[in-house]
ROKE-140743 format. One record per residue: residue in one letter; z, y, x of N, C-alpha, C in turn. Coordinates in steps of 0.05 Angstrom, whole numbers, plus 5000, padded with zeros to 4 digits. Last residue first. Example, Ala and Ser with C-alpha at 12.3 -4.5 7.8 and 13.67 -1.06 7.14 Angstrom:
2
PT  residuo  n_zz  n_yy  n_xx  ca_zz  ca_yy  ca_xx  c_zz  c_yy  c_xx
PT        s  5142  4955  5257   5143   4979   5273  5157  5001  5258
PT        a  5156  4886  5264   5156   4910   5246  5156  4934  5264
% end
This chain:
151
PT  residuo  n_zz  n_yy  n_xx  ca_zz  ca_yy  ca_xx  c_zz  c_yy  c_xx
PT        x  9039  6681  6213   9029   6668   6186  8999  6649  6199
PT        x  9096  6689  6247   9071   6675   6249  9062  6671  6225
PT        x  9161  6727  6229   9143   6697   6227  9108  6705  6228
PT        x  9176  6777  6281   9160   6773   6251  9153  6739  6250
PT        x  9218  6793  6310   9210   6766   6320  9200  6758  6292
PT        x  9243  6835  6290   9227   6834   6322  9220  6818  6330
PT        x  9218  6870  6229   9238   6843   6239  9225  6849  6271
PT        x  9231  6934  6211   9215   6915   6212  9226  6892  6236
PT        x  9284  6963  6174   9273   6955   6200  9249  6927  6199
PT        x  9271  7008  6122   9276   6986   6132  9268  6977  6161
PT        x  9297  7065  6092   9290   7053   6119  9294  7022  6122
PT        x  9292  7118  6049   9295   7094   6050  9286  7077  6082
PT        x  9324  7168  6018   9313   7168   6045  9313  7141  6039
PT        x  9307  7228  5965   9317   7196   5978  9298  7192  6003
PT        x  9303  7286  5984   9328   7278   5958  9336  7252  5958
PT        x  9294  7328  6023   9297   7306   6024  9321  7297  6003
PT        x  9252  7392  6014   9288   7380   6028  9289  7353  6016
PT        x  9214  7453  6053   9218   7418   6028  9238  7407  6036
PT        x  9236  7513  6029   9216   7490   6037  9225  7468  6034
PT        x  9278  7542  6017   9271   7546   6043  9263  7520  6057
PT        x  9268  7538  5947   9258   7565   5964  9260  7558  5992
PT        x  9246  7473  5955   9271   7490   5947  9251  7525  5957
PT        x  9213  7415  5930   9209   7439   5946  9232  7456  5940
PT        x  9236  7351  5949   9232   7366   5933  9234  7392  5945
PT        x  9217  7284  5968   9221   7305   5979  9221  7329  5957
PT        x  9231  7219  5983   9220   7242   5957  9232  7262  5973
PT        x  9209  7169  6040   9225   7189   6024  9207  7208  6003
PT        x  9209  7110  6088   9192   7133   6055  9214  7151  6050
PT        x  9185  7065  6138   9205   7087   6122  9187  7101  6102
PT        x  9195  7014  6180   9179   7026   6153  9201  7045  6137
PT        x  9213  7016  6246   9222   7017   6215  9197  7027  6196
PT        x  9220  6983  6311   9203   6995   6286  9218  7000  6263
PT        x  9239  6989  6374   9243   6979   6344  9224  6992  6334
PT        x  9256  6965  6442   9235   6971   6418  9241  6964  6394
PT        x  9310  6975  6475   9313   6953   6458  9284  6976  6439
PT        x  9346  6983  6540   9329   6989   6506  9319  6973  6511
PT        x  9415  6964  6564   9379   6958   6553  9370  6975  6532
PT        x  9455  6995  6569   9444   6982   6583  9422  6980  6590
PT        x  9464  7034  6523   9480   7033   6550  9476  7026  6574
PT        x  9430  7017  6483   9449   7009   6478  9475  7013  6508
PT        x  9380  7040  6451   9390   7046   6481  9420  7042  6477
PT        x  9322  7031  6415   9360   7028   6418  9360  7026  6445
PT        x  9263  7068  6387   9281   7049   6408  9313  7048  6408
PT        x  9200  7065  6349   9229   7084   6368  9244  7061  6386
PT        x  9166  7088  6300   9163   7071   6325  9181  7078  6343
PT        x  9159  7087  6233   9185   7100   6249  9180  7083  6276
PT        x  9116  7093  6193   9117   7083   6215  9132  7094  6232
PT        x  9107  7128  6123   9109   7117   6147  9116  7104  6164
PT        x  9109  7160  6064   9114   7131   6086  9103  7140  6098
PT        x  9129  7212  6018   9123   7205   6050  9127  7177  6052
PT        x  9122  7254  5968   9129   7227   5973  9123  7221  6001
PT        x  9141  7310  5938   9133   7298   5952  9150  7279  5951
PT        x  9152  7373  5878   9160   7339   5889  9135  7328  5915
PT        x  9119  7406  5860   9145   7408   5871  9165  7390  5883
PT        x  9070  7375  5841   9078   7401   5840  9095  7408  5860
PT        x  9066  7320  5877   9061   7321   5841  9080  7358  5844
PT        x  9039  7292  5934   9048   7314   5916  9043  7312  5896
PT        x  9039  7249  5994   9027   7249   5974  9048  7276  5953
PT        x  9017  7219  6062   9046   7242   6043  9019  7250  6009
PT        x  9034  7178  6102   9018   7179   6075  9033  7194  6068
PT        x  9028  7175  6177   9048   7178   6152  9019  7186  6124
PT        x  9034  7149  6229   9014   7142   6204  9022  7148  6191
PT        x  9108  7168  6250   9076   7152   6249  9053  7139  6231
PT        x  9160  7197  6279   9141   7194   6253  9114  7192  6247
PT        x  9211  7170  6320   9193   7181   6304  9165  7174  6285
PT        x  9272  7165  6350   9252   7154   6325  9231  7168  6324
PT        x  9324  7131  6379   9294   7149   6384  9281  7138  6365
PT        x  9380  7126  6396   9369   7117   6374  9340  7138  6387
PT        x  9435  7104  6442   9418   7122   6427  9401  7118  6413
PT        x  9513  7094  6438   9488   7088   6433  9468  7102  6430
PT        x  9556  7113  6460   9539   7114   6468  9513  7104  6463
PT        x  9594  7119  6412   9595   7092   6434  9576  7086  6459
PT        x  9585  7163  6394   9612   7160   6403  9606  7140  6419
PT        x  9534  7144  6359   9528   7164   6392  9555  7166  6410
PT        x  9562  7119  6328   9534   7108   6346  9547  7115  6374
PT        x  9583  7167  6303   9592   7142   6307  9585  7125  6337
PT        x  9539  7193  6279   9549   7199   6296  9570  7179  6320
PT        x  9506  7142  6252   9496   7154   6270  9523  7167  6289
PT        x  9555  7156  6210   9547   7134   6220  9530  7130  6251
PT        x  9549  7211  6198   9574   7203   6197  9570  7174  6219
PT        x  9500  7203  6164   9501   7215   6184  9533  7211  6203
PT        x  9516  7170  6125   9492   7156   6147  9496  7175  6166
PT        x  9554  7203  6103   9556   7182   6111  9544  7167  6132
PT        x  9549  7253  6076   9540   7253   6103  9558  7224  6114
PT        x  9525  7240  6008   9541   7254   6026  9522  7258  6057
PT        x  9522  7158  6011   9515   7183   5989  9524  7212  6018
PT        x  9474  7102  6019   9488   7129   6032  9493  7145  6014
PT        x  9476  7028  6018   9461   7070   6003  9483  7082  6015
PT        x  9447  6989  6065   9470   6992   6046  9460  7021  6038
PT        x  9409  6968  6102   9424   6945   6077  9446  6956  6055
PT        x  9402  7003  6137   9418   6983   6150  9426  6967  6120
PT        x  9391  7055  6076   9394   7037   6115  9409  7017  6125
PT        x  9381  7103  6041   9378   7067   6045  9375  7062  6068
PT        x  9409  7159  6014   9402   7143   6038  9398  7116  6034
PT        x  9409  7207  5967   9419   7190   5974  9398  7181  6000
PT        x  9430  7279  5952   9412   7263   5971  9428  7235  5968
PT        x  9449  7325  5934   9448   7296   5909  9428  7277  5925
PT        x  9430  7368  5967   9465   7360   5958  9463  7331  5953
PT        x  9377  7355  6003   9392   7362   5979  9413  7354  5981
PT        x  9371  7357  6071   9370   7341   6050  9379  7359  6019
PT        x  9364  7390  6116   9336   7381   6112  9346  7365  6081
PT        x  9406  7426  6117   9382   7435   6112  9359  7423  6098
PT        x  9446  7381  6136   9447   7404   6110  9428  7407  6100
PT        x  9418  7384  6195   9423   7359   6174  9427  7362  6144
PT        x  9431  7427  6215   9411   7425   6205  9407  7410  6188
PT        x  9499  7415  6204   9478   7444   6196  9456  7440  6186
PT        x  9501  7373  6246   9511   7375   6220  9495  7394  6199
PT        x  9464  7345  6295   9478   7375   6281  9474  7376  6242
PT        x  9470  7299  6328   9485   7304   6313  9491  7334  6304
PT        x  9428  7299  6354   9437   7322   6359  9463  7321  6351
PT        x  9389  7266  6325   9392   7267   6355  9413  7276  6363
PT        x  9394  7284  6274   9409   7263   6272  9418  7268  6310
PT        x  9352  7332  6288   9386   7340   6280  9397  7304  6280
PT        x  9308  7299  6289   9325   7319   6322  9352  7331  6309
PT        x  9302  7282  6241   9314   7259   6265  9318  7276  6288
PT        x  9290  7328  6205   9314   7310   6205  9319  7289  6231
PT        x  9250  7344  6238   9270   7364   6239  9294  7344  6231
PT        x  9211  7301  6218   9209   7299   6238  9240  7317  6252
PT        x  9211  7319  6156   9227   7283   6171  9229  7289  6201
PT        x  9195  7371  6156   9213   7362   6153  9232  7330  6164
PT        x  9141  7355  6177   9160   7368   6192  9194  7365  6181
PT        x  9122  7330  6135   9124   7309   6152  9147  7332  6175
PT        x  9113  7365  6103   9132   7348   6099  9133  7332  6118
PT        x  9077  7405  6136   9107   7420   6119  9124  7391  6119
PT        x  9040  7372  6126   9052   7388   6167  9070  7384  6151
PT        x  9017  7374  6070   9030   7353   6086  9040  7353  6114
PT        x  9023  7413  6032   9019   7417   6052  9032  7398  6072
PT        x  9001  7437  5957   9006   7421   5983  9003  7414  6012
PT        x  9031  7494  5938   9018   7495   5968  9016  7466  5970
PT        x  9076  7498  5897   9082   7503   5926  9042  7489  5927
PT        x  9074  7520  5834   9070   7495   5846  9059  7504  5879
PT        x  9107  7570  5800   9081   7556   5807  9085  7542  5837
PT        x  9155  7546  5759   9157   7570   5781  9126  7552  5789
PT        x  9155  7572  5684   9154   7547   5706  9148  7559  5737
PT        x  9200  7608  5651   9178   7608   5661  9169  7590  5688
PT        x  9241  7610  5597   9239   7608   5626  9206  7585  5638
PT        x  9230  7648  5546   9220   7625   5555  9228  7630  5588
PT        x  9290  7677  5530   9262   7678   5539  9259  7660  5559
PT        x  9333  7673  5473   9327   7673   5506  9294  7671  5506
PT        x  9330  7731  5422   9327   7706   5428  9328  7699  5462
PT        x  9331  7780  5404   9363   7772   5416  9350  7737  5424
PT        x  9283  7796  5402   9291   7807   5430  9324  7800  5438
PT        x  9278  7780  5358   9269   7753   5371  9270  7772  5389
PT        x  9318  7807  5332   9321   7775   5323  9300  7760  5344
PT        x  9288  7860  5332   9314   7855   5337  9318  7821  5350
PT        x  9239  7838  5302   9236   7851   5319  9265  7844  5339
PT        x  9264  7834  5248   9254   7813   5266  9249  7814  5290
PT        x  9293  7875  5233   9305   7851   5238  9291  7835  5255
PT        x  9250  7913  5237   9269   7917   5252  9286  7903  5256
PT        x  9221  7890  5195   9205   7890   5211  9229  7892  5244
PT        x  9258  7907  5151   9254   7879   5156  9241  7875  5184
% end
């Protein structure tokens, strides 16, 4: 009997074991956003890969991104010569194990050929840790208005 049971719970699966909780380390995530907009710069596809998950979605310009759409978009841009400069300001990064959250202050510019053009965006994203560090599962961007109403 002893040899059944024995048997019976070495044919059972084994507990899969929770992987311990990354390090929080807010450089780490904010590097990441910061690696995503020199690959947008760049249009490099590759890195672009790197920084998001497969099942990444995007919020920009009013509409969701699934894929490499937004990026796709951007590239676009850059076909017409447009340039974009962003970066990553006052950021709040916050952790629940394996998961991150980021806002911030995207302070950048449009270079339309002619004129730049000062912009802002309020941005956030979830971030989840993979073995080759943290990768971007939602990206959200709104542009802050350039002529804010007076309160």
């Amino acid at each position: 009997m002893r040899k059944l049971i024995l048997l019976t719970a070495l044919a059972l699966p084994a507990p899969t074991l929770a992987a311990p909780c990354p390090k929080p380390d807010p450089a780490a995530v904010v590097k990441t956003m910061t690696d995503m907009y020199a690959a947008l710069t760049l249009d490099d596809s590759a890195k672009l890969a790197a920084a998001f998950t497969p099942d990444a979605v995007e919020f920009d310009v009013g509409k969701r991104f699934t894929g490499t759409a937004l990026w796709d978009l951007i590239k676009a841009l850059h076909s017409k010569g447009i340039r974009l400069v962003w970066t990553v300001q006052d950021t709040d990064v916050h952790f629940a194990c394996d998961t991150a959250w980021v806002d911030y202050v995207n302070r950048g510019s449009v270079f339309d050929g002619k004129t730049t053009t000062p912009l802002s965006w309020l941005e956030s994203a979830v971030l989840v840790h993979a073995k080759a560090g943290w990768r971007i599962r939602f990206f959200h961007s709104t542009q802050v208005p350039t002529d804010p109403v007076a309160k």
